[in-house]
C-alpha positions as a Python dict, from the first residue, in 0.01 Angstrom:
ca = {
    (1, 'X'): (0, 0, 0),
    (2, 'X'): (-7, -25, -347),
    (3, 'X'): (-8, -372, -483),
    (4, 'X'): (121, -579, -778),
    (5, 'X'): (-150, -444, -1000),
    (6, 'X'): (-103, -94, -950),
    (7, 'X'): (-391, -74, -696),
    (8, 'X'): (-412, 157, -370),
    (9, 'X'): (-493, -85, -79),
    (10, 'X'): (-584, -313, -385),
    (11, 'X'): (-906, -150, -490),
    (12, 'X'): (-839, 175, -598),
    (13, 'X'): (-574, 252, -918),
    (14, 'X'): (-303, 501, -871),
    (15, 'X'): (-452, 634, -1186),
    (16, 'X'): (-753, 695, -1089),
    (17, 'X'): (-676, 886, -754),
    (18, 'X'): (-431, 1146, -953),
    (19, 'X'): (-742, 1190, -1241),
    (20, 'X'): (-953, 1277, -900),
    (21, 'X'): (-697, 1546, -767),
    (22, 'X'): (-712, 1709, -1104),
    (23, 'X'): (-1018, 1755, -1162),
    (24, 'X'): (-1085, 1851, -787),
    (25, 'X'): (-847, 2100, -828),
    (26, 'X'): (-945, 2205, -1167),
    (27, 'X'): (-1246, 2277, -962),
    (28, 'X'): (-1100, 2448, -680),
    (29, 'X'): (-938, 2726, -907),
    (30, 'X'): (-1250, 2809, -1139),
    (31, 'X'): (-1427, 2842, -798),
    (32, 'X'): (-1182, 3049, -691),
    (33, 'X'): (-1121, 3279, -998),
    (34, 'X'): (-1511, 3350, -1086),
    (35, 'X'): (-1699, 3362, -778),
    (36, 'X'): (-1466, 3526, -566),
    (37, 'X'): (-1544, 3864, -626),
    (38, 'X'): (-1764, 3909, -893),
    (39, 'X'): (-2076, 4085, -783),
    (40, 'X'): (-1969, 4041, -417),
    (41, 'X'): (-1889, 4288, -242),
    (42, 'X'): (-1782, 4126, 49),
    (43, 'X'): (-1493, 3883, -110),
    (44, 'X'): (-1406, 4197, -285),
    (45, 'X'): (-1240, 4325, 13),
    (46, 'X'): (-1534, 4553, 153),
    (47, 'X'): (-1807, 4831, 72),
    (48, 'X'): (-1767, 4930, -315),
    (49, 'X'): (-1792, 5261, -415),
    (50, 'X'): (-2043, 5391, -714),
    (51, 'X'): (-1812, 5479, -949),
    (52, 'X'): (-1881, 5739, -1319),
    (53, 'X'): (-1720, 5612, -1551),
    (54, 'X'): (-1693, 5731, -1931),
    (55, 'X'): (-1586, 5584, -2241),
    (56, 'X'): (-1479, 5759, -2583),
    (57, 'X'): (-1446, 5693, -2918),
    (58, 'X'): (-1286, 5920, -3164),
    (59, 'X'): (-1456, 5723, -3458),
    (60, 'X'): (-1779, 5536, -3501),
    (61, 'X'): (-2047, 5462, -3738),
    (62, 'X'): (-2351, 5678, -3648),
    (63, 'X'): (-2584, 5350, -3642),
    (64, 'X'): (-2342, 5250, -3343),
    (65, 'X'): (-2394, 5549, -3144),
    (66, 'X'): (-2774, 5580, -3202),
    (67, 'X'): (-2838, 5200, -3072),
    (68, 'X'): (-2641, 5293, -2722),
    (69, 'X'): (-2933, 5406, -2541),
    (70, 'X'): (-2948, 5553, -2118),
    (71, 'X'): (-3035, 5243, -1909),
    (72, 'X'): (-2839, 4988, -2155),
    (73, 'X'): (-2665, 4754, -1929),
    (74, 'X'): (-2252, 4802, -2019),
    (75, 'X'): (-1979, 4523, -2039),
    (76, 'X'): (-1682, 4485, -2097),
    (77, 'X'): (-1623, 4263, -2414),
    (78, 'X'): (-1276, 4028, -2304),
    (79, 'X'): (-1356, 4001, -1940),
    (80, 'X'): (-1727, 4064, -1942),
    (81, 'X'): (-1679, 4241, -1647),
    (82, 'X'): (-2002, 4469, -1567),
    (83, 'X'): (-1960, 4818, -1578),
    (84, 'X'): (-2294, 4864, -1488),
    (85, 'X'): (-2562, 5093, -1667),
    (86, 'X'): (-2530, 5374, -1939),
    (87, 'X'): (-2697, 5705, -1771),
    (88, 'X'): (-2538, 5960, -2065),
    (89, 'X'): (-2444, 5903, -2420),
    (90, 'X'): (-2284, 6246, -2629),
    (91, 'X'): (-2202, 6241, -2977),
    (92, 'X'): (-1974, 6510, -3155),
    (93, 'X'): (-1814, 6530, -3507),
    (94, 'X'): (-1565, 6251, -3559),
    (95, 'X'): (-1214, 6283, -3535),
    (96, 'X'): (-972, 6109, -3827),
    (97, 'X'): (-602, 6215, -3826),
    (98, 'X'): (-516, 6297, -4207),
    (99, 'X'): (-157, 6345, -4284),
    (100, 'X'): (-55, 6651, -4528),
    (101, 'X'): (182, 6680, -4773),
    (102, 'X'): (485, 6818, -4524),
    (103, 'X'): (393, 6482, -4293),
    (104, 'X'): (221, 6665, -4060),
    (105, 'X'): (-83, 6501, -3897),
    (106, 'X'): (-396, 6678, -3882),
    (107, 'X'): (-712, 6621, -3680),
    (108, 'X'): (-1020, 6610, -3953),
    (109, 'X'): (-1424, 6478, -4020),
    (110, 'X'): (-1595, 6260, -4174),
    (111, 'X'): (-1881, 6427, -4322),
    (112, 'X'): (-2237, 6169, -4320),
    (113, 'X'): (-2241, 5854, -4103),
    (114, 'X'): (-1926, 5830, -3847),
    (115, 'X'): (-1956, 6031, -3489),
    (116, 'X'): (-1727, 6036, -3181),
    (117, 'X'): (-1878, 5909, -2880),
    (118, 'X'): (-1854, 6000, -2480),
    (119, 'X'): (-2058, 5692, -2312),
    (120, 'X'): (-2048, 5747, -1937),
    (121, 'X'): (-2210, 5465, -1671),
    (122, 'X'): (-2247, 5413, -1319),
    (123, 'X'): (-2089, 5050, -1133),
    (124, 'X'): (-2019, 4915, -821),
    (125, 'X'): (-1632, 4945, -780),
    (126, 'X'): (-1329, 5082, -608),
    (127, 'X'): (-1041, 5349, -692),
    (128, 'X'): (-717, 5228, -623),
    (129, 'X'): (-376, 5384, -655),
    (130, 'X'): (-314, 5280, -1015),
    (131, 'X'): (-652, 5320, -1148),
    (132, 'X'): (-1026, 5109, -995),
    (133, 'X'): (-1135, 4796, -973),
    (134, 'X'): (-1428, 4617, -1093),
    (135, 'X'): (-1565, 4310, -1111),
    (136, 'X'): (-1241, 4100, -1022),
    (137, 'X'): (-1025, 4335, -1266),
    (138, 'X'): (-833, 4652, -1229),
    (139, 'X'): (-877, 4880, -1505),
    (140, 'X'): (-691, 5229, -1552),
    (141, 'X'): (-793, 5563, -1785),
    (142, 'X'): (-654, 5567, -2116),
    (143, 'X'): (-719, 5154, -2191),
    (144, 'X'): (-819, 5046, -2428),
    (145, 'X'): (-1159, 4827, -2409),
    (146, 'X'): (-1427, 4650, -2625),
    (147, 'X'): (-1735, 4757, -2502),
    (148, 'X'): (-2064, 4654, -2469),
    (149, 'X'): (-2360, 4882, -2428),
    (150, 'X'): (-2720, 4680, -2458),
    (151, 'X'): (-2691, 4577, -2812),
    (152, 'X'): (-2443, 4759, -2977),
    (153, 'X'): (-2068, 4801, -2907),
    (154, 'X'): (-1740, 4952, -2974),
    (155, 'X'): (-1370, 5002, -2937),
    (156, 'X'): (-1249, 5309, -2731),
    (157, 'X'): (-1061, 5426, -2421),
    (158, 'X'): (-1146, 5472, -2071),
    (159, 'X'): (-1129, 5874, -2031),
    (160, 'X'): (-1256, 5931, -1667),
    (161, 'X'): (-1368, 5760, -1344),
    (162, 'X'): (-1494, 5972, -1055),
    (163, 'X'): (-1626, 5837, -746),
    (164, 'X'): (-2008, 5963, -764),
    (165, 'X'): (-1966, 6114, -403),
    (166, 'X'): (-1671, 6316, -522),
    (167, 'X'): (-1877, 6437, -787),
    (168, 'X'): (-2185, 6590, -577),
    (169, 'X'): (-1946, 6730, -310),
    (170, 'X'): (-1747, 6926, -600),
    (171, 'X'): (-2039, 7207, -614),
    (172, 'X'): (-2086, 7239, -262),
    (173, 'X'): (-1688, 7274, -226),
    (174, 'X'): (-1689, 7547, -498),
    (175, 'X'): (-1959, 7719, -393),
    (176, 'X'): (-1772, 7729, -14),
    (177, 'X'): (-1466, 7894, -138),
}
């Protein structure tokens, strides 16, 4: 089989058949990892759900929060998962925690250019016991994200994901009772 030069069937080096394998299999697994069920609902196990989901910030600069815009399309910064597209964006007063004199720590404002944000979008995803999952990742409220709204972006925490069914059925179930 392999002969006094190193070859396989003495054409082929033993070399060159294991630099083959790798890089087949190199292949194999990025195949695997990025088109298996991003944007496909069918690898991903079934019919997705369309999910609201919001985002918040306690602190940003007010040029941040004027630049996210309804209709931006939203992604998530270390995955670049999509989170699909921004339908409501709500600013308040910021919130900075100021510590007193007696170490107590106090909720407070900036006055002038810094607002907290609420961004909420709609995606293609699916709730799952320990949080949802989109685009190939499972996410869960109260992580921490980079996000990625058109052209401007920010660091906050996923506060809420509803299932947009569950959200037009909650009138009609009110209004029953």
């Amino acid at each position: 089989m392999i002969d006094k030069n190193g070859k396989l069937f003495g054409k082929v080096s033993v070399v060159d058949v294991l630099v083959v394998v790798l890089i087949l299999a190199a292949g194999i697994f990025f195949a695997a990892r990025y088109l298996s069920s991003r944007d496909n609902p069918i690898s991903a196990g079934g019919a997705l759900d369309e999910l609201e989901i919001r985002f918040y910030s306690e602190e940003v600069n007010d040029f941040v929060a004027d630049a996210i815009k309804e209709g931006d399309a939203a992604k998530e910064y270390a995955q670049y998962a999509n989170f699909g597209t921004v339908t409501k964006v709500e600013k308040a007063d910021s919130i900075t925690w100021v510590g007193d004199f007696d170490g107590i720590i106090n909720p407070s404002s900036k006055d002038g250019y810094y607002s907290s944000v609420t961004v909420t979008t709609r995606a293609r995803g699916k709730i799952n016991a320990i949080g949802f999952d989109l685009d190939g990742t499972t996410y869960f409220v109260g992580k921490t994200v980079i996000m990625q709204f058109g052209k401007a972006g920010f660091q906050g925490r996923i506060s809420g994901v509803e299932r947009v069914s569950d959200l037009a059925d909650a009138p009609a179930a009110e209004s029953n009772g």
